[in-house]
C-alpha positions as CSV (number, residue, x, y, z in Angstrom):
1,X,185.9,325.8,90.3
2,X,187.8,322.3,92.1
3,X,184.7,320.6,90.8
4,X,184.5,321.7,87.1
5,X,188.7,320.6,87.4
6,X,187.6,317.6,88.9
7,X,185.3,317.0,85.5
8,X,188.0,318.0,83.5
9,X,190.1,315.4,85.0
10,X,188.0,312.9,84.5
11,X,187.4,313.4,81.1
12,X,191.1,313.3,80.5
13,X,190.9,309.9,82.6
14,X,188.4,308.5,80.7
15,X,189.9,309.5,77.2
16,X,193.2,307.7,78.5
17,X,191.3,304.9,79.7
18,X,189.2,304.8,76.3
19,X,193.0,305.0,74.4
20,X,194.5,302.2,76.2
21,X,191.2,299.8,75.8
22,X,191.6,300.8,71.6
23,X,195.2,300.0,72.0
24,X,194.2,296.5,73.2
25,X,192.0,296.0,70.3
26,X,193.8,297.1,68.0
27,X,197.1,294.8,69.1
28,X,194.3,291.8,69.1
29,X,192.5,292.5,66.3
30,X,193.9,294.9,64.0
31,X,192.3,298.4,64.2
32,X,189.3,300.4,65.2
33,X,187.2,303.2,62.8
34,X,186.1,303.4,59.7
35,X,187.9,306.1,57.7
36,X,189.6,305.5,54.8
37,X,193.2,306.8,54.1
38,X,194.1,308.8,50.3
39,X,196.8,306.4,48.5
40,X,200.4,307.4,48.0
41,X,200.3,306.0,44.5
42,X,197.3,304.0,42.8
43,X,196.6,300.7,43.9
44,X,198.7,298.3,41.8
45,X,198.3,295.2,43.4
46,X,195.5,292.6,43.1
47,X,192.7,293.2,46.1
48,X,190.8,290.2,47.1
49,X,187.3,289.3,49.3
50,X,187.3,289.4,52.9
51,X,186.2,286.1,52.8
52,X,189.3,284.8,51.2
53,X,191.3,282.2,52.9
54,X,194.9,283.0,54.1
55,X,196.7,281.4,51.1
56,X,195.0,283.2,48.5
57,X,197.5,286.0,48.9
58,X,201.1,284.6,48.3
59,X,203.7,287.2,49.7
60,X,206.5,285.6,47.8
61,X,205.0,286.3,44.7
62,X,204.0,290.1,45.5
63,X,205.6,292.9,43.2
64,X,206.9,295.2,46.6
65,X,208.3,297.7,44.3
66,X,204.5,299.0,44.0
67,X,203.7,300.5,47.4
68,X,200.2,301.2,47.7
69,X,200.0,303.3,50.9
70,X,202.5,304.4,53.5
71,X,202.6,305.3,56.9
72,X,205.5,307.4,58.1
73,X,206.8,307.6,61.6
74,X,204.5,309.1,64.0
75,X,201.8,309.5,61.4
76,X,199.2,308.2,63.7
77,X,196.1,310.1,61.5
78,X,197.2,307.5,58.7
79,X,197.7,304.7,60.4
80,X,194.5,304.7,62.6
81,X,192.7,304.9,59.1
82,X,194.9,302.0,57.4
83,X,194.5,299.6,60.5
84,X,190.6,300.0,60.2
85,X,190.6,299.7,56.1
86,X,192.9,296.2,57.5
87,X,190.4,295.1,60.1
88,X,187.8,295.2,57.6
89,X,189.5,293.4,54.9
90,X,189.6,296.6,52.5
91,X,192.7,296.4,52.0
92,X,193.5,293.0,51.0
93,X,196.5,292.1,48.5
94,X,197.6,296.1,49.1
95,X,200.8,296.5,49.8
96,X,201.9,298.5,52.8
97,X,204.7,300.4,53.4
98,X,205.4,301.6,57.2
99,X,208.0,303.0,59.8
100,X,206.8,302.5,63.3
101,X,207.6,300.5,66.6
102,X,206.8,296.8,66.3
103,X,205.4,295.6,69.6
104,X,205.4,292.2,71.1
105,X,200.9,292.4,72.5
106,X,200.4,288.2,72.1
107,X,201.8,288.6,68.4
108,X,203.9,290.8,66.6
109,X,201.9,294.5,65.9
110,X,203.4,298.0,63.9
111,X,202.5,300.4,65.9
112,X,202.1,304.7,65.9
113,X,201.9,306.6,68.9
114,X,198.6,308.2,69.3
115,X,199.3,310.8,72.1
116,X,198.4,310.4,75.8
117,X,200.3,307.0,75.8
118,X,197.9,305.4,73.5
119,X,199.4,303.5,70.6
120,X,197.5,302.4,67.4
121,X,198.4,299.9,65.0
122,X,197.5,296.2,63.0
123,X,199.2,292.7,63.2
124,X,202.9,291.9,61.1
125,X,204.4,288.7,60.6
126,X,207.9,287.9,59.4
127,X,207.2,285.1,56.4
128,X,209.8,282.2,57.3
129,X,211.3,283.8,59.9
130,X,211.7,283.5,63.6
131,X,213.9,286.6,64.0
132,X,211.7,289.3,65.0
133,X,213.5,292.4,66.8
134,X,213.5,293.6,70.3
135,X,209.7,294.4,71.8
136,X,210.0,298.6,71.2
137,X,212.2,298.8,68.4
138,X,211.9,301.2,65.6
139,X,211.0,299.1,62.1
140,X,211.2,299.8,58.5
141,X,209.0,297.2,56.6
142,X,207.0,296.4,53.3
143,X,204.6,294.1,52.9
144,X,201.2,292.8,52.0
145,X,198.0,292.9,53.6
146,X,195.8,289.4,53.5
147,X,193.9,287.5,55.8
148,X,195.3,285.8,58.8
149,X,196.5,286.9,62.2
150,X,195.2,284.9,65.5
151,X,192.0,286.3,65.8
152,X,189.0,284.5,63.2
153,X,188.7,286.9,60.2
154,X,192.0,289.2,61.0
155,X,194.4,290.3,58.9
156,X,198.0,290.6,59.1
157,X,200.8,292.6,57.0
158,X,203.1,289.5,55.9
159,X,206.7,291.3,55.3
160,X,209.0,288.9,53.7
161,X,212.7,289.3,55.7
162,X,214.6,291.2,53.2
163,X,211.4,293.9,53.4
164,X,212.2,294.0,57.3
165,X,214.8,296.8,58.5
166,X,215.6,297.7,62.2
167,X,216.2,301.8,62.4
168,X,216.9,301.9,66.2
């Protein structure tokens, strides 16, 4: 019996290990998986190529009133499937809608806790503006997805600061 716990416990030790190396990729490069989330509403805005350069999405011009998809708090299923649809530039030009904890991991990610300490999430940059919250603060924010980040060929949600809310 102590070895088939022993087993068990390394599974579990594995799986957390496993969780925390996705977590590091994800902060870095966007997301992991492949499976695609069901919109809150229809796509309204314009979707461009992955291939697109970082300027061929202006954020100040985006209509925010037409949310695309939207992650609520602790809705971890949704956003592991947004952040990969993100990392893979399927999602270009959408705009995003999410309540999470924004996280300082080299730059600025949203994040949703995944269970067993592992946190999942993509890239967010304030457009124009230096005043990001507290590292572990609960955030409110709209914005759009397009290419950029610091990683070649990552993408970022860019929230303009009047989209940007601090909830705790």
């Amino acid at each position: 019996m102590e070895h088939r716990k022993g087993v068990i416990i390394m599974k579990k030790t594995g799986l957390a290990v496993l969780g925390m190396v996705v977590a590091v990729l994800v902060a870095g490069c966007g997301s992991t998986g492949t499976v695609s989330p069901t919109p809150t509403s229809t796509p309204t805005s314009q979707a461009t190529s992955a291939t697109d350069s970082k300027s061929s999405i202006d954020p100040k011009t985006v209509d925010y009133s037409k949310v695309d998809y939207t992650i609520a708090y602790g809705d971890s299923s949704t956003m592991s499937s947004i952040a990969a649809a993100v990392w893979f530039g399927e999602y270009d030009g959408k705009v995003v809608k999410v309540d999470g904890i924004a996280e300082k991991l080299g730059g600025w990610s949203i994040m949703e806790e995944a269970g067993d300490g592992v946190k999942i999430g993509f890239g967010f940059e304030l457009v124009g503006s230096t005043d990001y919250p507290a590292d572990g603060t609960r955030v409110e924010m709209v914005g759009v997805i397009a290419p950029g980040g610091t990683m070649e060929g990552s993408r970022v949600l860019y929230v303009l600061p009047e989209n940007f809310k601090v909830l705790q």
